[in-house]
N, C-alpha and C positions, 0 to 999 in steps of 0.2 A: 450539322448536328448542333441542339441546343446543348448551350454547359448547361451542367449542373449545376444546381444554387447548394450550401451544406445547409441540414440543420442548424441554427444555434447550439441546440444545447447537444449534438453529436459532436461539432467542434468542442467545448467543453468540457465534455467528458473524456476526450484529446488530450486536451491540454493539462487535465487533474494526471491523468493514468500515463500520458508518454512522458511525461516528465522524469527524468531519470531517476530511478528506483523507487519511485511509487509504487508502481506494479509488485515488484520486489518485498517491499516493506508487505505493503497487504498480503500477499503469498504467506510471508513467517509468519504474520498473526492467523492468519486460516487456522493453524493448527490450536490457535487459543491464547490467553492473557499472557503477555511477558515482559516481564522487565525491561530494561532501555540494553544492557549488557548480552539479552536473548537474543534481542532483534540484530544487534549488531555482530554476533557471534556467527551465524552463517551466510554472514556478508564482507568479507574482509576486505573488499574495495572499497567501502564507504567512510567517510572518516566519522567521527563523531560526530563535528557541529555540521556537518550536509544530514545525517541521519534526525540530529534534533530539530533542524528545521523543516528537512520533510516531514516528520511528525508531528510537527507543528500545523504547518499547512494542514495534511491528512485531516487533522481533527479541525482545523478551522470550515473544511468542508463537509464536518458531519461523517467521516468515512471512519476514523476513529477515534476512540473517548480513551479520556490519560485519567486513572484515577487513585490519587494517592491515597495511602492507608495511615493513621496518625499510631505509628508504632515507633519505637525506637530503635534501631535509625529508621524514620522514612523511610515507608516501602510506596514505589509508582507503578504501577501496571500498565501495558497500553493493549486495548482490546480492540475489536472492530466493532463498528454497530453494525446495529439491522441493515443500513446501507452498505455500510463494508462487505458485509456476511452475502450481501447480494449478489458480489463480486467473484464468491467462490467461482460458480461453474464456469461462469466467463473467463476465469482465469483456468481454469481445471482443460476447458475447451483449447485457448492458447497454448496452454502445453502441452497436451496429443499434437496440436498442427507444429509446433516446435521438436516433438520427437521425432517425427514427421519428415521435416524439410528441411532443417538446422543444420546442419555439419560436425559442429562442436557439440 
């Protein structure tokens, strides 16, 4: 039997989303804009600076945009883009096969 060769960029896309709570983070935003306090509200395993650098990351790959508001105090948003937003049913999909198969 010949191996399989992967993708490049199916690797990559791996590598962005199995990354530990990527998946996660883009999930909370599905539901829309939230603050840094939002996101990390129905994630209580993540500490803070793992949550600010995956957002970091996120948005360095275009998946999501951080956009401050010049109010007082500074208000940040972080949303998904169009590529994030892409992400719903694929993630919508994982969670039937998760309700599915999971245990917990």
């Amino acid at each position: 039997m010949a191996a399989m060769s992967l993708c490049p960029k199916f690797e990559q896309a791996f590598q962005i989303l199995g990354k530990r709570w990527n998946g996660v983070i883009i999930r909370v935003l599905a539901d829309g804009p939230k603050r840094f306090s939002e996101i990390a509200e129905p994630i209580p395993q993540i500490s803070n600076k793992i949550l600010t650098e995956r957002l970091k990351e996120l948005e360095e790959h275009g998946l999501v945009i951080r956009e401050v508001f010049p109010e007082t105090p500074v208000r940040i948003e972080y949303r998904l883009s169009d590529m994030g937003e892409s992400l719903t049913p694929i993630l919508d999909g994982i969670q039937s096969w998760a309700d599915k198969w999971m245990i917990k």
